[in-house]
PAMIKE-799188 format. One record per atom (N, C-alpha, C, O, CB): residue in one letter; x, y, z. Coordinates in steps of 0.02 Angstrom, whole numbers, plus 50000, padded with zeros to 5 digits. Glycine has a CB too. Layout:
! residues N
aXYZ
...
END
This chain:
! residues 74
x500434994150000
x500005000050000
x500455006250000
x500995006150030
x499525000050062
x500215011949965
x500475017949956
x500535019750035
x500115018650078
x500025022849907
x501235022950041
x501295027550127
x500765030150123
x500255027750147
x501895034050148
x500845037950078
x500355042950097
x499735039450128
x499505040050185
x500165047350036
x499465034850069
x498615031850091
x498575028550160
x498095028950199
x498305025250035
x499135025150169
x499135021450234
x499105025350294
x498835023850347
x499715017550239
x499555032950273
x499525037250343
x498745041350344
x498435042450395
x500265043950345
x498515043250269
x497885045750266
x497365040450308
x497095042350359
x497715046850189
x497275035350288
x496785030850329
x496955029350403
x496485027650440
x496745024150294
x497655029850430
x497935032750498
x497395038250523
x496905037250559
x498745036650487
x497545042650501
x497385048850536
x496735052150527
x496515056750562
x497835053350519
x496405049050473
x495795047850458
x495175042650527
x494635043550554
x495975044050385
x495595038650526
x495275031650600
x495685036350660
x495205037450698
x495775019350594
x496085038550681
x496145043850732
x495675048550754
x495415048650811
x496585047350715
x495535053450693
x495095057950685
x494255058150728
x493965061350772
x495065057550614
x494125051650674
x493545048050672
x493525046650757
x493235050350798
x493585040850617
x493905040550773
x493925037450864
x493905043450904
x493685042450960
x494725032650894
x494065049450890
x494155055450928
x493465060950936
x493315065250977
x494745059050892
x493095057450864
x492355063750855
x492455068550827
x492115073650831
x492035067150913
x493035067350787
x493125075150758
x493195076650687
x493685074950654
x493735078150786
x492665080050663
x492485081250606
x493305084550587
x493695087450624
x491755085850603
x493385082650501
x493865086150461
x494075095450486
x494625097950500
x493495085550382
x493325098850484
x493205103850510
x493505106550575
x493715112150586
x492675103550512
x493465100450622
x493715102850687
x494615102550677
x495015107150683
x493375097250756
x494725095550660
x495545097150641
x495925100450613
x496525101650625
x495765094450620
x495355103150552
x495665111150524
x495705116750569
x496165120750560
x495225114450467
x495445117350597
x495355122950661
x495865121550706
x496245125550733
x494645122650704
x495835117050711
x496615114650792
x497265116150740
x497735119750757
x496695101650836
x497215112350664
x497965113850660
x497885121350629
x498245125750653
x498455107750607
x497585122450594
x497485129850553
x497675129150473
x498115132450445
x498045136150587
x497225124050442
x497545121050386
x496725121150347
x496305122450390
x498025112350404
x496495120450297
x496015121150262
x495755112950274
x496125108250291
x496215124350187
x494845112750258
x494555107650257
x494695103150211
x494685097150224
x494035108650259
x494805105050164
x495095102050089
x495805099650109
x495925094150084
x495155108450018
x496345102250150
x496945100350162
x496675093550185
x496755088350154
x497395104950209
x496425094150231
x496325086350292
x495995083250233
x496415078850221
x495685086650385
x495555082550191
x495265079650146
x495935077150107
x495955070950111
x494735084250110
x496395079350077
x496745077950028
x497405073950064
x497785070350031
x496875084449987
x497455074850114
x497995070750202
x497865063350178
x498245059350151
x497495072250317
x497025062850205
x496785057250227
x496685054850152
x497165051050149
x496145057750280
x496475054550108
x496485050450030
x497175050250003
x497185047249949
x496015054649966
x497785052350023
x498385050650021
x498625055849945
x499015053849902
x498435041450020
x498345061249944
x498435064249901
x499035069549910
x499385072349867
x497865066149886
x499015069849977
x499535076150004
x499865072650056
x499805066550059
x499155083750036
x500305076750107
x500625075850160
x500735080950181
x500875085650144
x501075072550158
x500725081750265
x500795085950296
x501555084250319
x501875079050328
x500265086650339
x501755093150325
x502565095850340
x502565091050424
x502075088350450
x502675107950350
x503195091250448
x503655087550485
x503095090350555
x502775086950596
x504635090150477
x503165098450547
x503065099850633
x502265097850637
x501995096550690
x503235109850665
x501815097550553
x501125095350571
x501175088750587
x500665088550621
x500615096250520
x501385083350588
x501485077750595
x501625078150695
x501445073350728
x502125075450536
x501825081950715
x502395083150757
x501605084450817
x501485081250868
x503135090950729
x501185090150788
x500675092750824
x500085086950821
x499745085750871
x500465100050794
x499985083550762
x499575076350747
x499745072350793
x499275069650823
x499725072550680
x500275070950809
x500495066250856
x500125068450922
x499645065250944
x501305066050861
x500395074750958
x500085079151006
x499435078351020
x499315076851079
x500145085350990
x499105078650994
x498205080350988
x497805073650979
x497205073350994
x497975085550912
x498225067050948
x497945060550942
x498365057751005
x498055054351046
x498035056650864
x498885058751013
x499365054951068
x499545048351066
x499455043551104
x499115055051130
x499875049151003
x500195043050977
x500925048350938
x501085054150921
x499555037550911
x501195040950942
x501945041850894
x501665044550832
x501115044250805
x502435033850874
x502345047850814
x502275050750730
x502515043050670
x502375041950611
x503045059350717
x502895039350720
x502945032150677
x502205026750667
x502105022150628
x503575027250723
x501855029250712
x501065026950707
x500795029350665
x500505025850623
x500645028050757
x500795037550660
x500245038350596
x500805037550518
x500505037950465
x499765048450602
x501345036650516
x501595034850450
x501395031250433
x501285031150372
x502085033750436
x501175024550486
x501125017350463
x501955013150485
x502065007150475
x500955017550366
x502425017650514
x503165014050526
x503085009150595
x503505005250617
x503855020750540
x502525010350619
x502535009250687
x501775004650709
x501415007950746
x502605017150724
x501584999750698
x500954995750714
x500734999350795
x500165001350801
x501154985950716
x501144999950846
x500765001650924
x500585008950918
x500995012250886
x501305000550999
x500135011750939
x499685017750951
x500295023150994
x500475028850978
x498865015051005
x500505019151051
x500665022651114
x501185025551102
x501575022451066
x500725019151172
x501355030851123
x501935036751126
x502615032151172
x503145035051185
x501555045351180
END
C-alpha cells in the first residue's frame, strides 16, 4: 500500500475514534478543510512539525500515523 494512503487512513481512524469532524482538525491545526481531505485520501502530506502537532492532539507516535510503527502509544 501507498505511505501517503496508509498514513491518510491513519489519521483519518484517529480523527474519526476522537469525534472530530475534518472541520474541527482544520481549526486545531489551522490548515484548510480540503487540506485534511486531501491528508487522509493520500493525496498530500503534511510538513514535519504538522505531523509533530498530529501526534500531540491524537497521542500517539509520529511512527504510528506513517504506518512505521503498528503500536498507538507514545
Amino acid at each position: 500500500m501507498n505511505q501517503r494512503v496508509e498514513m491518510g487512513q491513519r489519521l483519518k481512524a484517529l480523527r474519526e475514534a476522537n469525534n472530530m469532524t475534518r472541520a474541527d482538525l482544520s481549526e486545531r491545526l489551522g490548515l484548510s478543510v480540503t487540506f485534511i481531505g486531501q491528508v487522509e485520501s493520500g493525496a498530500r502530506s503534511p510538513k514535519v512539525f504538522r505531523l509533530i502537532e498530529l501526534s500531540y492532539i491524537f497521542k500517539v507516535s509520529i511512527d504510528y500515523i506513517l504506518g512505521v510503527d503498528k503500536k498507538r502509544n507514545v
